[in-house]
N, C-alpha and C positions, 0 to 999 in steps of 0.2 A: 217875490213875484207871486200872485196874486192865482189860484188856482182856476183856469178857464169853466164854464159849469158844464162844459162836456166832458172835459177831463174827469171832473171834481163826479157826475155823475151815473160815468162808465165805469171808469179807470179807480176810482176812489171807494166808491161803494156798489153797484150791482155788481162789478167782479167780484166783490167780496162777500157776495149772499145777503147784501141788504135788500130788502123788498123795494119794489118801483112803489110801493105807495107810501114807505116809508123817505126814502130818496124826495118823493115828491114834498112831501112836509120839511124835510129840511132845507131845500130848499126856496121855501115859503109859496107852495103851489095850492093854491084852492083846487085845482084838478088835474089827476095825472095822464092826460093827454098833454098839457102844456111841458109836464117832466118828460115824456116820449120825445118832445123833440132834440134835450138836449141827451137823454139816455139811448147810447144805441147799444145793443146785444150782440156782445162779440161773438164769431165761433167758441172759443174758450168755454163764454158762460153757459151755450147751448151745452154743451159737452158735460158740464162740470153739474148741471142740474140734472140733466139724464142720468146721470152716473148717480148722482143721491136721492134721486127717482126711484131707479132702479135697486138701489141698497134697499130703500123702506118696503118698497112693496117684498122685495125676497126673503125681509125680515116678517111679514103678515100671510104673506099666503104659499104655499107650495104646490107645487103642480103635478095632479097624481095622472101617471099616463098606463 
């Protein structure tokens, strides 16, 4: 069975930290507004970028109060 491309470009790769403009290239998307329709942005992934947001900046700067 054949991988739907919203599966293929939620579920398969931006959950997994691939970039949406890489997703869009495989794809085969001259633009990624076209990959937007079939990539949607789980809670999950909201979460899981925050959180590695959050690691880099705490690994660059510290806050002197």
């Amino acid at each position: 069975i054949p991988l739907e491309r919203h599966t293929f470009a939620t579920t398969v790769t931006l959950t997994q930290g691939v970039p949406l403009e890489t997703v869009s290239k495989m794809l085969g998307h001259t633009r990624v507004d076209t990959t937007q329709i079939y990539a949607k942005v789980t809670n999950e992934k909201i979460d899981a970028d925050t959180k590695r947001l959050d690691s880099k900046i705490s690994e660059r700067f510290t806050i002197a109060i």
